[in-house]
DODO-642910 format. One record per residue (C-alpha): residue in one letter; x, y, z. Coordinates in steps of 0.2 Angstrom, whole numbers, padded with zeros to 4 digits, always signed. Layout:
! DODO-642910
AXYZ
...
//
This chain:
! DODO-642910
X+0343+0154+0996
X+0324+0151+0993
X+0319+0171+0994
X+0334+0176+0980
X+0325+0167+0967
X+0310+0181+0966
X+0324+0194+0967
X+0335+0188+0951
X+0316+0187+0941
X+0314+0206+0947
X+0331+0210+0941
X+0330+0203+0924
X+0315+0210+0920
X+0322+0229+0917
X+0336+0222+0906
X+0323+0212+0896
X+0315+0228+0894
X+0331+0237+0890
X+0336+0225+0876
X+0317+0227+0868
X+0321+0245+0866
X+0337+0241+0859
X+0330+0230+0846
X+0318+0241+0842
X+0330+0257+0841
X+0342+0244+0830
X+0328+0240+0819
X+0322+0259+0815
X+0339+0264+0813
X+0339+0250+0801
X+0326+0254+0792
X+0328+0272+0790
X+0347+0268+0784
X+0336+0257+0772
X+0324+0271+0768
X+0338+0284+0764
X+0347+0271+0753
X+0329+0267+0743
X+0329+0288+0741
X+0348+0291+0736
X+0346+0276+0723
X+0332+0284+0718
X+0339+0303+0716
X+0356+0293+0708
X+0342+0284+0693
X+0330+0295+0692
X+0333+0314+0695
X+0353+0314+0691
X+0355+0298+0680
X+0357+0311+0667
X+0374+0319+0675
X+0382+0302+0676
X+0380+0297+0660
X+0387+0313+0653
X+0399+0311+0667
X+0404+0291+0661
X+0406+0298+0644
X+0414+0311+0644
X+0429+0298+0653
X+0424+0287+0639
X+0424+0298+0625
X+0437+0312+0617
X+0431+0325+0607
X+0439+0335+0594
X+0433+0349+0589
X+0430+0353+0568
X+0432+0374+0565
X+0421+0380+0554
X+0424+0391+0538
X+0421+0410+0541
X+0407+0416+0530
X+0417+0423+0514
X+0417+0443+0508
X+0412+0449+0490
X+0415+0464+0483
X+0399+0473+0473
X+0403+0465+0456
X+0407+0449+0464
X+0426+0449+0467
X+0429+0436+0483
X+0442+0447+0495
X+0440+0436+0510
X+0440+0417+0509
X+0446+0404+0521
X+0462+0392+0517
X+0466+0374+0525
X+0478+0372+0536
X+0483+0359+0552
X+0487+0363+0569
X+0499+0350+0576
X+0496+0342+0597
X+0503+0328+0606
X+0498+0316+0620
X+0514+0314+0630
X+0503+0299+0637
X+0502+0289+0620
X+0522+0294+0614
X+0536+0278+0619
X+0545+0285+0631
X+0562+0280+0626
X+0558+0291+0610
X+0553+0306+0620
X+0571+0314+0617
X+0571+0309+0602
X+0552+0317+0596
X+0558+0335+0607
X+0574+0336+0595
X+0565+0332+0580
X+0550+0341+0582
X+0560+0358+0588
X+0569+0360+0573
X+0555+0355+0561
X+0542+0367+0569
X+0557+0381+0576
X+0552+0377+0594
X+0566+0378+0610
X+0571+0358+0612
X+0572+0361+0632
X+0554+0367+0632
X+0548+0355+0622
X+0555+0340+0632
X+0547+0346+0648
X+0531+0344+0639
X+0533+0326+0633
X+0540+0322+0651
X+0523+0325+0657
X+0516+0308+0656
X+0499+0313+0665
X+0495+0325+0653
X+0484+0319+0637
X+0484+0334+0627
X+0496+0350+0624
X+0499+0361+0607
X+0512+0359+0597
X+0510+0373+0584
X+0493+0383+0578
X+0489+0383+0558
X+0504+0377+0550
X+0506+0375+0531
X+0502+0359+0521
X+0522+0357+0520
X+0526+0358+0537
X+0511+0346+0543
X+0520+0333+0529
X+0535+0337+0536
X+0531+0333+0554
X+0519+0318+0546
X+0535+0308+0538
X+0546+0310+0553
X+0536+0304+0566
X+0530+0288+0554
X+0550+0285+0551
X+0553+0284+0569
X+0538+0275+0573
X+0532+0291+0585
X+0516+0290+0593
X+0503+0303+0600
X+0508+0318+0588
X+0489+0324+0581
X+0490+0331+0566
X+0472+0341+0564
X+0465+0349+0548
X+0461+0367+0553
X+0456+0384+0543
X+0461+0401+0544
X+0458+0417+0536
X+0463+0422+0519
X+0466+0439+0508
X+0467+0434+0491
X+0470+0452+0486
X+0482+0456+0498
X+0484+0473+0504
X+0468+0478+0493
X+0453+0486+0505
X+0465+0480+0520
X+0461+0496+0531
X+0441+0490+0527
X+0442+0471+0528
X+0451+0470+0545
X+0460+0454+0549
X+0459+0439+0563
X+0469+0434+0576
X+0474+0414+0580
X+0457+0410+0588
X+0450+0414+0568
X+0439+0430+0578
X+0438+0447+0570
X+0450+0459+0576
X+0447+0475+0566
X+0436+0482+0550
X+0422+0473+0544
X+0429+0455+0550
X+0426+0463+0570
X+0411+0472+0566
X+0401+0457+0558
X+0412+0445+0569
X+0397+0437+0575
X+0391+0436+0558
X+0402+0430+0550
X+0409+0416+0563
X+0403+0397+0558
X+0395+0384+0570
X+0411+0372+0574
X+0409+0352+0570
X+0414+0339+0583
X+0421+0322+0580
X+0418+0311+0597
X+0432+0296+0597
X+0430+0281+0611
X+0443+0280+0624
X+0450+0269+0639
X+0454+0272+0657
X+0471+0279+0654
X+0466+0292+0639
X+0471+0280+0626
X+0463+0278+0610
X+0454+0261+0607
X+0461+0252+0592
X+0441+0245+0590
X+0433+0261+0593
X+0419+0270+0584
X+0417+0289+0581
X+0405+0300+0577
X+0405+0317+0568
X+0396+0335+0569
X+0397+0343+0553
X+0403+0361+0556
X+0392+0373+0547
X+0400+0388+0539
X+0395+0408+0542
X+0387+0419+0535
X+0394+0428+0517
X+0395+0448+0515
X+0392+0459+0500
X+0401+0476+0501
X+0396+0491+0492
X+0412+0492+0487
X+0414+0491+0468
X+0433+0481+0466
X+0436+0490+0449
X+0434+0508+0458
X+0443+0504+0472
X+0459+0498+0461
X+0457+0518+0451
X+0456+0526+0469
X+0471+0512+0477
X+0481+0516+0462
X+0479+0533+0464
X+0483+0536+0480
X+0499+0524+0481
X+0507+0536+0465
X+0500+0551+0478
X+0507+0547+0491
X+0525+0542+0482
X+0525+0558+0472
X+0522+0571+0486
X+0531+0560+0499
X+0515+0561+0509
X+0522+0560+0527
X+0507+0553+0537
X+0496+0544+0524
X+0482+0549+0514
X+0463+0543+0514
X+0452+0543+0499
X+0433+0540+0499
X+0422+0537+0483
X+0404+0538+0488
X+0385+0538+0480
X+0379+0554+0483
X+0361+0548+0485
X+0362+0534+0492
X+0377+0533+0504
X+0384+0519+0497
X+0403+0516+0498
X+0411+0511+0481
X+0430+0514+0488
X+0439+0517+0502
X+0455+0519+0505
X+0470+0522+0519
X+0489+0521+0509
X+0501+0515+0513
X+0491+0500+0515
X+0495+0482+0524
X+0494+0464+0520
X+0480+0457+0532
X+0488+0439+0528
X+0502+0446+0538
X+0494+0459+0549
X+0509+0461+0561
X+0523+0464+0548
X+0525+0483+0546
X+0522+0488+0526
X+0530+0503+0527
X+0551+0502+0524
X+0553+0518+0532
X+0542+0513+0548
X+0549+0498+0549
X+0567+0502+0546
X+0566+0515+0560
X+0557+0501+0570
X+0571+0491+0569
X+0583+0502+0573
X+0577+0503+0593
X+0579+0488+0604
X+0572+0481+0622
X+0556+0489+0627
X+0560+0505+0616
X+0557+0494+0601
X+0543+0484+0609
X+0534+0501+0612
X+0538+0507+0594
X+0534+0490+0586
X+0514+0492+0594
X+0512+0510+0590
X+0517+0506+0572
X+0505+0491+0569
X+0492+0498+0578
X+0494+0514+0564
X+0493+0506+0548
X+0476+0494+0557
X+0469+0510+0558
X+0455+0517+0543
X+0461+0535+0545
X+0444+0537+0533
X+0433+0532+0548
X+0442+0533+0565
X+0456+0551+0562
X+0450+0567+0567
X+0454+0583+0556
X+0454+0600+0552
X+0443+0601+0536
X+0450+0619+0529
X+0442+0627+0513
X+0433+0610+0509
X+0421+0615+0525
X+0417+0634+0516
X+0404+0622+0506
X+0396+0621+0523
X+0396+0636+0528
X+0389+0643+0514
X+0377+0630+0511
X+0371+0633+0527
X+0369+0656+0525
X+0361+0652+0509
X+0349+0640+0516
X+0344+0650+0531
X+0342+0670+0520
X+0357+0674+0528
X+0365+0679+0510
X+0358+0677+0493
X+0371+0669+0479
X+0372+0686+0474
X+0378+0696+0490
X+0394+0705+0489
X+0409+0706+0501
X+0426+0714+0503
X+0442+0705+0503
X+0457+0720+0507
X+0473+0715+0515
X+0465+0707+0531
X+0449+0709+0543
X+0450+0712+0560
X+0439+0700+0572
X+0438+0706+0590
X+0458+0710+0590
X+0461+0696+0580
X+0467+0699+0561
X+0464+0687+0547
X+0471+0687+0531
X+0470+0676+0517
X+0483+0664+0509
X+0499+0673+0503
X+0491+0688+0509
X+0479+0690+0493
X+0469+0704+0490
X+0452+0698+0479
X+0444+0717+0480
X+0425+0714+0480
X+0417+0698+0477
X+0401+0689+0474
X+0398+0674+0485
X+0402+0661+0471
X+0416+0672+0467
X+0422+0671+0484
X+0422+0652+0483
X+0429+0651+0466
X+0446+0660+0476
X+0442+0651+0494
X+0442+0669+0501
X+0444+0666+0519
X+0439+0688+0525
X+0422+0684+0512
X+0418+0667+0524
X+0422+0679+0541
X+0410+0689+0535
X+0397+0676+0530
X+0400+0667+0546
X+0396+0684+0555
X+0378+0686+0547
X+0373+0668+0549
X+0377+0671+0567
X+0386+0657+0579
X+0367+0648+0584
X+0363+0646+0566
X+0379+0639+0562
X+0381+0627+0575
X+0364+0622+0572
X+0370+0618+0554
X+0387+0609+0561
X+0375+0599+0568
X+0361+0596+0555
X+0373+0590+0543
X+0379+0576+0556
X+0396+0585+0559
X+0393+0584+0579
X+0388+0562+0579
X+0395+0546+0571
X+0390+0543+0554
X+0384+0525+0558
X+0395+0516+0545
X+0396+0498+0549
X+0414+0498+0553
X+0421+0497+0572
X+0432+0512+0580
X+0420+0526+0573
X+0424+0543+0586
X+0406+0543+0597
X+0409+0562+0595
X+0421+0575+0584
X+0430+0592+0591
X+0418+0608+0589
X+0414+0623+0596
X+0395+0626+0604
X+0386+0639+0602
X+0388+0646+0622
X+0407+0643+0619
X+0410+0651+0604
X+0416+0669+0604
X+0418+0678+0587
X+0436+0673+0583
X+0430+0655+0586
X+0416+0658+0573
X+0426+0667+0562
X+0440+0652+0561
X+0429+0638+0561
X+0418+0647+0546
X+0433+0645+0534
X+0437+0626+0540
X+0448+0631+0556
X+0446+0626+0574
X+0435+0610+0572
X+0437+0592+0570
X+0428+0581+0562
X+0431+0564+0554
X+0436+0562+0534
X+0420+0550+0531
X+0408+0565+0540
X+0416+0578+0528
X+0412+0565+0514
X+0394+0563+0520
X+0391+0581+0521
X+0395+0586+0506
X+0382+0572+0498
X+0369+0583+0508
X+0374+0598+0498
X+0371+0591+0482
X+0359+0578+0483
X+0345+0590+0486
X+0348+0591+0505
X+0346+0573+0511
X+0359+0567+0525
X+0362+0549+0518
X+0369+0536+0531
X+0386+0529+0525
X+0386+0510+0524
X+0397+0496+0517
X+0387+0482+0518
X+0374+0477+0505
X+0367+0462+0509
X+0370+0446+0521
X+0371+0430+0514
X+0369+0413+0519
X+0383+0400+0515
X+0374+0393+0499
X+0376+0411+0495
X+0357+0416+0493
X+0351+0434+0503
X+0347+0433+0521
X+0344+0452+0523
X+0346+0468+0512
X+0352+0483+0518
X+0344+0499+0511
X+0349+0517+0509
X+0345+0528+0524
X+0341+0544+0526
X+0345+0553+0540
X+0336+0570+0539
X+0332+0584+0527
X+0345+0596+0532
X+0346+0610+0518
X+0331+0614+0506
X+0334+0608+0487
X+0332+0625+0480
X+0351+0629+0490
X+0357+0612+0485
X+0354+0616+0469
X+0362+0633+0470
X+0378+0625+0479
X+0379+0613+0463
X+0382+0628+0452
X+0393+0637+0464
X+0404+0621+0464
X+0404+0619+0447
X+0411+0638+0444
X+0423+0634+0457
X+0433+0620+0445
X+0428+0630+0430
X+0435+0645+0435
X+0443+0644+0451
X+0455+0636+0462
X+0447+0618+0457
X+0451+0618+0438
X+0464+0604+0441
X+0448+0593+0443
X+0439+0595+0426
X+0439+0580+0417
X+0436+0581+0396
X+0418+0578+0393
X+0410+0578+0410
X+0402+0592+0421
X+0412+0592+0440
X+0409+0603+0452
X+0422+0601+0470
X+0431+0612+0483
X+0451+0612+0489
X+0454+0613+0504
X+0473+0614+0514
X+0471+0617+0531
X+0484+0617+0546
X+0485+0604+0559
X+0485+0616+0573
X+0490+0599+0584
X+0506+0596+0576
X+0523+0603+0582
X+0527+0606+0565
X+0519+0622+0559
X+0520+0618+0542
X+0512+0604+0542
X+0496+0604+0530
X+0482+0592+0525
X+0479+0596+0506
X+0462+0591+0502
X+0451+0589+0486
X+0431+0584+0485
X+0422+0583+0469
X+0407+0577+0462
X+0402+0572+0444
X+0392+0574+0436
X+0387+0591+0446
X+0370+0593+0435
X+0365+0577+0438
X+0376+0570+0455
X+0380+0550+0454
X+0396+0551+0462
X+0407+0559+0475
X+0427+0558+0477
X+0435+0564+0492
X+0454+0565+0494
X+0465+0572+0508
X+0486+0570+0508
X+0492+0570+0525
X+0508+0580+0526
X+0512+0579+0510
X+0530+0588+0506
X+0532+0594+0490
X+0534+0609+0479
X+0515+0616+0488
X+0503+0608+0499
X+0489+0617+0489
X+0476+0603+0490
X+0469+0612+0473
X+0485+0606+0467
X+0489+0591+0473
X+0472+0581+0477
X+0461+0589+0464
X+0472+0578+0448
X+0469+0563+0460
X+0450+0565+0462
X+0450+0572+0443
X+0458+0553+0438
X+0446+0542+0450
X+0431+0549+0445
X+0433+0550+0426
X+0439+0532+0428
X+0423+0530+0438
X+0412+0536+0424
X+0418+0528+0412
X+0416+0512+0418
X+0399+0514+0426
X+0393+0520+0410
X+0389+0538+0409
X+0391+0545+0394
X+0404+0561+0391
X+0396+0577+0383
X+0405+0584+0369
X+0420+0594+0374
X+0418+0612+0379
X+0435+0617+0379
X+0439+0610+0399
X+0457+0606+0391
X+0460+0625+0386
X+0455+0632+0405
X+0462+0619+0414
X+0479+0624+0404
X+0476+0641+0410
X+0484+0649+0426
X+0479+0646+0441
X+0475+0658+0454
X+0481+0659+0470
X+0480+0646+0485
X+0468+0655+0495
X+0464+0639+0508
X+0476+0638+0520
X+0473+0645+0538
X+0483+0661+0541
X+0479+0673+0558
X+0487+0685+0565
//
């Protein structure tokens, strides 16, 4: 009994030992547990206190969001053609409406706003949700409307937000220019896409306090972000000019029953500047997806299911398009000023070489004759664009050779965009080069036939043959503005490249001039003003129809002194002839004098235009005829 004594001391000395270690383990655990807390708190204040702030406020806060105003459009002489009109887009918070008024609020609402009852239920029914859209941009009368029914029927939760929205004051004026915007108030075509970014404003925010549930604190406090509006344009576009060229166009278009719409351009010749454009018929961008056109629309109507859905696209997507800047066509005769700019230029004729025009000519087994199978004997070159002979331009085609010509396409920017500020400008037109053109290739595309190019490059060309052989860029935009409306930037003219010497330009500016004094341009002279133009009517080679024509008109006035340019093309027109001559040249012939007149330039004495233009006219000679 003595001896176990000793042997219980010797046993409780490793469990003492054991329950040290334990304490100590205990301890460090504790104080690393301790340590890690110190850090977390210390991350938590210090490095992310930022987070949770932001965090706790936004729970705490609701913002709504303040659009801002697009920058507005001018015209050149001031004219405001796009501006921005209030409006109010309509939410609820199914969390804040009574609930025994739910059924009441879908009914009411529905009918009011033309919404589906059922739909709109299921929404209110949703009594987590703190937000959903009722309508976008609704009128002054329909806010009021929805205003007085929910304070009759003591309805809470319905939002009732001032908004803004895009708006044409001239209606369907420069629509195919302008563009329109889409619900979100972002560019979706024209000049509001193009300078989008531009033009869009820096939205305002109004922060309101709000409680655990969403709901908004009867003592609460906001605070406002003033939205800032964008930035202005001013066009090039003269408003007076581009009513003449509008109002041309539409009687145009009515009188020849022009089948697939026309385009009109009025341009500066040395500068590039756009005064007028034009696509007819037109469309309302206040009402961008209503097709303008009764005949389009009625045959529109006429389909159903996906047939009509399909048709509906293709037609609005039509009349959005600037057939001026984005449409593809075969020039015709209008092009020969090209051509025989560009011979002239590089010594391959003289304005005084000869050629023969018998009853066709014969190019590699192909035979080409020209319009009604007219015979002009032998002619001078400005005799042979006085008649639009299309054997002469074979044969001048032929002696400039296919490298120089295509050298020439390209040189006058026939082969590139123009660089207009406008969206949906082709990166490249349809042509022949030079190691894929044969001599019936050359021979067709010398007289207008067999490439493609766009309206607004024919324009810009035809400036390079009579503004002593500059290549001006085309632009539409003048200057930026900011919202107070001083000037951010200017834009200046741009010359692109010398692309004929002035001597030929000068010697083209005479040619034109004798081709409305004496040739198939005479419907273009205008009492008291020098012009000088080409027709053109050339085939679409595309079309099923093989009497389908583009008949086509460019003049310049004054041609001894060139200001302005005036180019006109009828799509399809169907009428008693599709001689552009004969059809366009009257329409240039009005816009231009119009022009004048208002711009200021004074009219010479008359030299007897009225007695020649009362004379007959000769023979169509532009239309595209092989055999």
């Amino acid at each position: 009994m003595c001896g176990s004594k000793p042997m219980d001391a010797l046993r409780a000395l490793p469990e003492q030992a054991f329950r040290l270690r334990a304490r100590l383990i205990a301890v460090g655990l504790c104080a690393v547990c301790f340590a890690g807390l110190i850090g977390r708190l210390f991350w938590l204040q210090l490095c992310t206190g930022g987070w949770y702030t932001q965090r706790a406020l936004g729970q705490q806060l609701r913002d709504t969001v303040v659009p801002a105003d697009r920058g507005k459009i001018y015209s050149a002489d001031g004219a405001l053609l796009a501006a921005n009109s209030s409006c109010w887009t309509l939410r609820a918070s199914p969390r804040e409406m009574p609930e025994e008024k739910l059924a009441l609020a879908a009914k009411g609402l529905a009918e009011i706003l033309e919404l589906d009852e059922a739909k709109l239920l299921e929404k209110f029914n949703d009594r987590r949700s703190n937000d959903c859209l009722l309508r976008y941009r609704v009128e002054r009368e329909t806010a009021d409307a929805v205003r007085d029914f929910c304070a009759e029927n003591g309805i809470t939760g319905v939002r009732i937000n001032q908004d803004s929205k895009r708006w044409y004051p001239q209606g369907e004026f420069l629509a195919s220019v302008l563009g329109f915007t889409n619900v979100d108030n972002a560019g979706v075509s024209g000049l509001e896409l193009k300078y989008n970014d531009t033009l869009t404003g820096q939205n305002g925010v109004v922060l309101t306090a709000v409680n655990a549930w969403g709901y908004t604190l009867a003592q609460s406090y906001e605070t406002e972000l003033v939205p800032v509006e964008g930035c202005g344009l001013r066009l090039t576009i003269d408003a007076n000019i581009q009513h003449y060229l509008e109002n041309a166009l539409n009687y145009a278009v009515q009188e020849h029953h022009v089948a697939a719409r026309s385009v009109g351009i009025v341009m500066e010749v040395n500068t590039g500047a756009v005064l007028a454009m034009a696509t007819t018929p037109a469309y309302d961008p206040n009402q961008p997806r209503v097709i303008a056109d009764k005949a389009a629309r009625a045959a529109v109507d006429a389909l159903s299911g996906k047939e009509r859905a399909a048709a509906l696209q293709l037609a609005q997507q039509t009349q959005w398009r600037n057939k001026a800047v984005s449409d593809l066509y075969e020039p015709g005769s209008v092009f020969k000023l090209i051509t025989c700019a560009a011979a002239l230029d590089a010594g391959a004729i003289t304005r005084h070489s000869t050629f023969y025009c018998g009853d066709s000519i014969s190019v590699a087994g192909t035979r080409f004759h020209c319009a009604n199978h007219k015979r002009h004997g032998s002619q001078t070159v400005t005799q042979a664009l006085e008649n639009s002979c299309n054997q002469s331009f074979i044969q001048i085609g032929a002696r400039l050779g296919k490298q120089a010509f295509c050298d020439y396409f390209a040189a006058f920017g026939l082969r590139e965009p123009t660089g207009i500020d406008l969206p949906a400008e082709p990166k490249k037109s349809l042509y022949y080069t030079a190691d894929r053109m044969g001599p019936v290739e050359l021979a067709s595309c010398a007289f207008g036939q067999s490439s493609k190019i766009s309206y607004l490059e024919m324009a810009a060309a035809v400036c390079a043959v009579v503004n002593g052989g500059k290549l001006m860029q085309p632009y539409l935009v003048s200057d930026i503005l900011a919202p107070d409306g001083s000037i951010l930037r200017h834009n200046q003219p741009v010359c692109k490249r010398q692309v004929i010497q002035p001597a030929t330009s000068a010697t083209m500016r005479e040619m034109m001039e004798a081709v409305v004094l004496y040739g198939g341009g005479r419907n273009a002279q205008i009492a008291g003003y020098r012009v000088g133009g080409k027709s053109g009517t050339s085939q679409k080679l595309d079309s099923a129809d093989e009497k389908a024509r583009i008949a086509s008109f460019v003049a310049v006035a004054p041609i001894d002194d060139p200001q302005f340019l005036c180019l006109v093309c009828l799509d399809e027109p169907h009428s008693w002839t599709t001689a552009g001559g004969s059809l366009s040249a009257p329409v240039c012939a009005e816009v231009l004098e119009q022009t004048l007149v208002y711009k200021g330039v004074p009219r010479a004495a008359d030299t007897g235009s009225a007695d020649a233009q009362a004379a007959a006219l000769p023979a169509d000679g532009d239309s595209f005829d092989g055999a």
